[in-house]
Biotite code that builds the C-alpha atoms (Angstrom):
import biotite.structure as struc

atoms = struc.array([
    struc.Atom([-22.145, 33.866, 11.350], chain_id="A", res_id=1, res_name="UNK", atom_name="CA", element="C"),
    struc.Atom([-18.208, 34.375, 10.432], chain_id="A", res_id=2, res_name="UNK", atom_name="CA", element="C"),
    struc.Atom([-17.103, 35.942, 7.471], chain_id="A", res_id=3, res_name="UNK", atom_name="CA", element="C"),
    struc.Atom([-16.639, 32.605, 5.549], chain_id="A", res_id=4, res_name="UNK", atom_name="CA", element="C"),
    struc.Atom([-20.219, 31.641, 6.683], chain_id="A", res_id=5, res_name="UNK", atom_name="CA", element="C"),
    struc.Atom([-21.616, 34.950, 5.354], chain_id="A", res_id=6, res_name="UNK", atom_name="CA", element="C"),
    struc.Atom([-19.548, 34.314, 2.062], chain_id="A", res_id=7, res_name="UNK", atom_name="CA", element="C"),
    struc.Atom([-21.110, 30.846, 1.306], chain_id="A", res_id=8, res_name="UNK", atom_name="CA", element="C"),
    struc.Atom([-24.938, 32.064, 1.816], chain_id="A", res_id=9, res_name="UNK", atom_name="CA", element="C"),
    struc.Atom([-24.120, 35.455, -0.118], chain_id="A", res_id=10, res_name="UNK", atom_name="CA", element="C"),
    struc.Atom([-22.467, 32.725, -2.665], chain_id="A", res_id=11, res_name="UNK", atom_name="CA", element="C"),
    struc.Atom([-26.130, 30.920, -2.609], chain_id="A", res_id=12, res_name="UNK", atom_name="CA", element="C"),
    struc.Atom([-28.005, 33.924, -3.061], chain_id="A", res_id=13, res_name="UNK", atom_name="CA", element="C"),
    struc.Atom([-25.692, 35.194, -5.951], chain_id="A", res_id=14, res_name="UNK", atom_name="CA", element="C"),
    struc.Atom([-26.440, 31.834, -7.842], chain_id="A", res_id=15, res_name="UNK", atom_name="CA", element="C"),
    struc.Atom([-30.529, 31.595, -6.964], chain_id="A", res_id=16, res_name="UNK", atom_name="CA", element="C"),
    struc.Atom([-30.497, 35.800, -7.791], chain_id="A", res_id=17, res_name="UNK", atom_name="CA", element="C"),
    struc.Atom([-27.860, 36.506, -10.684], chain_id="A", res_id=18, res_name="UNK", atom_name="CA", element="C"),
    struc.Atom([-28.510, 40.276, -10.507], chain_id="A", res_id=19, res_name="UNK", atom_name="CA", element="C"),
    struc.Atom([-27.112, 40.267, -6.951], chain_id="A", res_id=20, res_name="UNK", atom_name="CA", element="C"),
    struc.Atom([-23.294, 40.756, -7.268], chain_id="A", res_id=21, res_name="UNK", atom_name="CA", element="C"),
    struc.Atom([-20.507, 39.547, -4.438], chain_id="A", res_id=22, res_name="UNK", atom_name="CA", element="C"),
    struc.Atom([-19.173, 42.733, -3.807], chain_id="A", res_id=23, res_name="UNK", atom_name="CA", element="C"),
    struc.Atom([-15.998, 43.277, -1.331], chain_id="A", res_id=24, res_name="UNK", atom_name="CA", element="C"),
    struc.Atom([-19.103, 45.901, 0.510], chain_id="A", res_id=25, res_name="UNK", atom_name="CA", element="C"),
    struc.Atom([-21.493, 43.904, 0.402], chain_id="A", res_id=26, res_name="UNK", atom_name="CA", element="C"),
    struc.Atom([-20.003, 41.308, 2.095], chain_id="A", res_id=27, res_name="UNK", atom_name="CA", element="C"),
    struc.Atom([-18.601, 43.320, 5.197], chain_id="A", res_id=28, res_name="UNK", atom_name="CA", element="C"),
    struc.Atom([-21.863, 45.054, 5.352], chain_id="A", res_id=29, res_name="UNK", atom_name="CA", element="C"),
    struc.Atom([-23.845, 41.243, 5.549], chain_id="A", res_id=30, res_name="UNK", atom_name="CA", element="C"),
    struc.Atom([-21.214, 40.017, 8.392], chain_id="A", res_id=31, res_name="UNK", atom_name="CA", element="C"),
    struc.Atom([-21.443, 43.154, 10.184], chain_id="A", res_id=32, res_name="UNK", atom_name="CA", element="C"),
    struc.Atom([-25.594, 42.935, 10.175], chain_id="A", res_id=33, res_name="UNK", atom_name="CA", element="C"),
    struc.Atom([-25.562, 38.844, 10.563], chain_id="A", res_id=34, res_name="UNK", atom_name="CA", element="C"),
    struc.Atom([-22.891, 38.004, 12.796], chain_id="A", res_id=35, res_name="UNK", atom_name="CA", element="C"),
    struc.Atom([-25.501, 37.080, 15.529], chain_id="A", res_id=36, res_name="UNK", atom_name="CA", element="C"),
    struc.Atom([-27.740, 34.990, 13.205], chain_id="A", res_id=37, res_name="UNK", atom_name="CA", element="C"),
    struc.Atom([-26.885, 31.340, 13.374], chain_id="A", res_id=38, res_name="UNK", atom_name="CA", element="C"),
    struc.Atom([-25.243, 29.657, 10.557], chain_id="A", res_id=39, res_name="UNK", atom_name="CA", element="C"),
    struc.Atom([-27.896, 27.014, 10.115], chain_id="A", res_id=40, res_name="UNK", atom_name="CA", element="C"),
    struc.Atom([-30.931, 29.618, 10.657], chain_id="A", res_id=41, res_name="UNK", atom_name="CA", element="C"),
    struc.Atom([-29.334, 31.272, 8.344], chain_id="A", res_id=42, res_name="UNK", atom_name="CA", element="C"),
    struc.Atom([-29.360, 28.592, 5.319], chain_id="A", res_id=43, res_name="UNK", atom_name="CA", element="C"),
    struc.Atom([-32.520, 27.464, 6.632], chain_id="A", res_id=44, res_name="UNK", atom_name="CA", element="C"),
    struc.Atom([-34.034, 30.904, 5.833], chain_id="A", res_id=45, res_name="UNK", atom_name="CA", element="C"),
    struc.Atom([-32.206, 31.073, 2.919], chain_id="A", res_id=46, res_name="UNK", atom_name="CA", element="C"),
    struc.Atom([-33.620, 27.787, 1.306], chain_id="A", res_id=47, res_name="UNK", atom_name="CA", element="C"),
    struc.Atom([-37.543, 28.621, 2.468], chain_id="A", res_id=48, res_name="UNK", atom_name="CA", element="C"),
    struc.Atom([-36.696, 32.306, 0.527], chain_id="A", res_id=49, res_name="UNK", atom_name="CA", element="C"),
    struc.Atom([-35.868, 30.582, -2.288], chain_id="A", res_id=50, res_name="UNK", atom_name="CA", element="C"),
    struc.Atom([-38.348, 28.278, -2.752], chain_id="A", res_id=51, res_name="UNK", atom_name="CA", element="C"),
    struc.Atom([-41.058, 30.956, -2.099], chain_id="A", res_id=52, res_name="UNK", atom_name="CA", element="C"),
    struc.Atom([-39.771, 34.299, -3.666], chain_id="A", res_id=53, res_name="UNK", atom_name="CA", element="C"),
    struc.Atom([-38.464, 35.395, -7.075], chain_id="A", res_id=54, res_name="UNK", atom_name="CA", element="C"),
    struc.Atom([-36.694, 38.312, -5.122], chain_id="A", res_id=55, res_name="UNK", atom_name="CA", element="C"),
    struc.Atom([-33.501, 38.167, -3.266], chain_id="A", res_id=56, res_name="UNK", atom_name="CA", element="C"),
    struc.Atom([-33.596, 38.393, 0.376], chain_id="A", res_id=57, res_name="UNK", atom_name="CA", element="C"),
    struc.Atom([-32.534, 41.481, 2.567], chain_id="A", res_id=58, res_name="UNK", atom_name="CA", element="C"),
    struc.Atom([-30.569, 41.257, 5.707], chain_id="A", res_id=59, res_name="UNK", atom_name="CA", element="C"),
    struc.Atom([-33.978, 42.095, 7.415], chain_id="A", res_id=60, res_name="UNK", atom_name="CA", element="C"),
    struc.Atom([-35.839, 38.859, 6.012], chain_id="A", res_id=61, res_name="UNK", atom_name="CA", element="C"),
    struc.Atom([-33.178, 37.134, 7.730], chain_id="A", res_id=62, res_name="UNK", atom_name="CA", element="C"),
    struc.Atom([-33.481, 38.866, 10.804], chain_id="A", res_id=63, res_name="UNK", atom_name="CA", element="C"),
    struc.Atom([-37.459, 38.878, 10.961], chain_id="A", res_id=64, res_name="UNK", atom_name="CA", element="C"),
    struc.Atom([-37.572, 34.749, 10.103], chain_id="A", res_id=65, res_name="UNK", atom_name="CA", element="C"),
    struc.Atom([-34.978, 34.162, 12.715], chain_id="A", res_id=66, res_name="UNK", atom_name="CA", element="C"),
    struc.Atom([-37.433, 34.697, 15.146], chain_id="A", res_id=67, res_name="UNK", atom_name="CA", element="C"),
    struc.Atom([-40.012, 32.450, 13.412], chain_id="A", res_id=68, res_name="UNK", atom_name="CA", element="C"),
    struc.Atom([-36.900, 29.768, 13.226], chain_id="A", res_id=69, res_name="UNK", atom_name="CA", element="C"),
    struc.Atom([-36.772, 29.300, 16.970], chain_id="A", res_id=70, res_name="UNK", atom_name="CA", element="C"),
    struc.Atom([-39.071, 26.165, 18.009], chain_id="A", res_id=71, res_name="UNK", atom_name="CA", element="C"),
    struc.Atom([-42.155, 26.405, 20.348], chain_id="A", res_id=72, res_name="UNK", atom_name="CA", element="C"),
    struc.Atom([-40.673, 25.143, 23.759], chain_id="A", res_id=73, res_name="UNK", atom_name="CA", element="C"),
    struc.Atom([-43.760, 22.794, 23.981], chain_id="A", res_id=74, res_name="UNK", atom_name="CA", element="C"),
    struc.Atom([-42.949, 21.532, 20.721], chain_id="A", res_id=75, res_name="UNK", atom_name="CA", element="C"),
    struc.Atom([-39.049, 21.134, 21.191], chain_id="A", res_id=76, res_name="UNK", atom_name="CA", element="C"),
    struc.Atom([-39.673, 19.043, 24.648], chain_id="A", res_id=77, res_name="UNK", atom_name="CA", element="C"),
    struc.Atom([-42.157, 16.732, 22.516], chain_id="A", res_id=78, res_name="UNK", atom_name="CA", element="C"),
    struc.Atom([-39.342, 16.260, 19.355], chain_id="A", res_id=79, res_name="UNK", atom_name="CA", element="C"),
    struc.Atom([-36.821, 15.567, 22.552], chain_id="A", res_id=80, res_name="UNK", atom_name="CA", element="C"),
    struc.Atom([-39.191, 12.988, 24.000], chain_id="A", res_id=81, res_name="UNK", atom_name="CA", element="C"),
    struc.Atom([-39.655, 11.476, 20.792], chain_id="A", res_id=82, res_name="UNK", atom_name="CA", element="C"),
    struc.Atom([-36.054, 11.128, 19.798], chain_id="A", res_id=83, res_name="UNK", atom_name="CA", element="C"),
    struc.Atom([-35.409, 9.261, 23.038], chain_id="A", res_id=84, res_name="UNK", atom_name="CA", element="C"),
    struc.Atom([-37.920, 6.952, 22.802], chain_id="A", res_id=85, res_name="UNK", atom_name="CA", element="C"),
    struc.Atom([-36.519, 6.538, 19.040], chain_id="A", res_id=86, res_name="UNK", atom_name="CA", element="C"),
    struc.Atom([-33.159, 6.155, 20.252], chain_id="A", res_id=87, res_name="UNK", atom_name="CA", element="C"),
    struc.Atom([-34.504, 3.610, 23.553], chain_id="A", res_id=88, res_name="UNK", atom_name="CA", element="C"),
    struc.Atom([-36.741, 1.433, 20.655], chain_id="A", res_id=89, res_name="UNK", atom_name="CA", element="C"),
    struc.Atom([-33.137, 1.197, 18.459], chain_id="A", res_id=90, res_name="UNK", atom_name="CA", element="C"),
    struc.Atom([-31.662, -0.479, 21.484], chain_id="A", res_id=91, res_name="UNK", atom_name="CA", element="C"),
    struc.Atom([-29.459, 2.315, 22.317], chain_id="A", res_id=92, res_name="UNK", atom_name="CA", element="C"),
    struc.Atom([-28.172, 3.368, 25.810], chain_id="A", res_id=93, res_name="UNK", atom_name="CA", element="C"),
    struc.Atom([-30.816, 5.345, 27.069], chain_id="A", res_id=94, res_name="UNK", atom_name="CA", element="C"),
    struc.Atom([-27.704, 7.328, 29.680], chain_id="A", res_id=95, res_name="UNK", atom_name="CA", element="C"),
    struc.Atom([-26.325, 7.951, 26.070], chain_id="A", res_id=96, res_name="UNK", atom_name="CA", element="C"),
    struc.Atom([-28.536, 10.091, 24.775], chain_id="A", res_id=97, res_name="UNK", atom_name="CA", element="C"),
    struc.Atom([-28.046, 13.516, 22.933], chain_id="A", res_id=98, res_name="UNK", atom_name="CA", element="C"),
    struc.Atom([-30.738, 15.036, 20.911], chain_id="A", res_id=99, res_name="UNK", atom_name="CA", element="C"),
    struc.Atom([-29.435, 17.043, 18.284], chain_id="A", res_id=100, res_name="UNK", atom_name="CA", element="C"),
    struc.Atom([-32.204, 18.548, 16.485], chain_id="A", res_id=101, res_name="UNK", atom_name="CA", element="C"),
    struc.Atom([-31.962, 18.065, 12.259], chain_id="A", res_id=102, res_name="UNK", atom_name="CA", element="C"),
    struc.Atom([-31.094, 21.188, 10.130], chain_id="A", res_id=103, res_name="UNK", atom_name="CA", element="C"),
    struc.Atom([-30.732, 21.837, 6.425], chain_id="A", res_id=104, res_name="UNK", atom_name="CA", element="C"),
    struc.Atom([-27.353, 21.918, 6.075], chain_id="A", res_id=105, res_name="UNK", atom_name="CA", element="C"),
    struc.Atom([-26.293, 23.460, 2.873], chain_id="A", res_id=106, res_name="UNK", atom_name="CA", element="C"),
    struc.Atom([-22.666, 22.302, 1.450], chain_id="A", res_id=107, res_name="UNK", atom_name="CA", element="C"),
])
């Protein structure tokens, strides 16, 4: 994640957790720790902490459910296959094809 990325889920996590605080620290400290965790793993995580804990989330929550965020590969070639066939059955260009896989996207 960049800086502003790191900003906006800090930003989510101040709302959902008012006793955490935006701090100038905390928010180099979070971009140093997350800058390899993807954006959108990120607010994915984020969202699934929020719904399922009344405490705010470390950096290492994100880091530990970034593993568990990555698809089986088994699974990911059947949500390909089924997208295509999808996209074929919609009378789409079957050459055309990109499968971009859906994400919570927070805004």
């Amino acid at each position: 994640m960049n800086k502003a990325e790191t900003i906006k889920i800090l930003s989510v996590i101040s709302s959902a957790y008012p006793s955490v605080e935006m701090k100038p620290e905390r928010i180099e400290l979070w971009q140093l720790c997350m800058r390899d965790v993807p954006f959108q793993d990120a607010q994915q995580i984020l969202m699934n902490h929020i719904n399922t804990s009344k405490y705010p989330p470390a950096i290492a929550d994100f880091k530990q459910a970034t593993q568990e965020v990555k698809e089986d590969p088994e699974i990911e070639a059947r949500n390909i296959q089924i997208a295509h066939q999808e996209w074929v059955a919609a009378g789409h260009d079957p050459e055309e094809f990109i499968y971009e896989p859906k994400r919570l996207v927070l805004r």
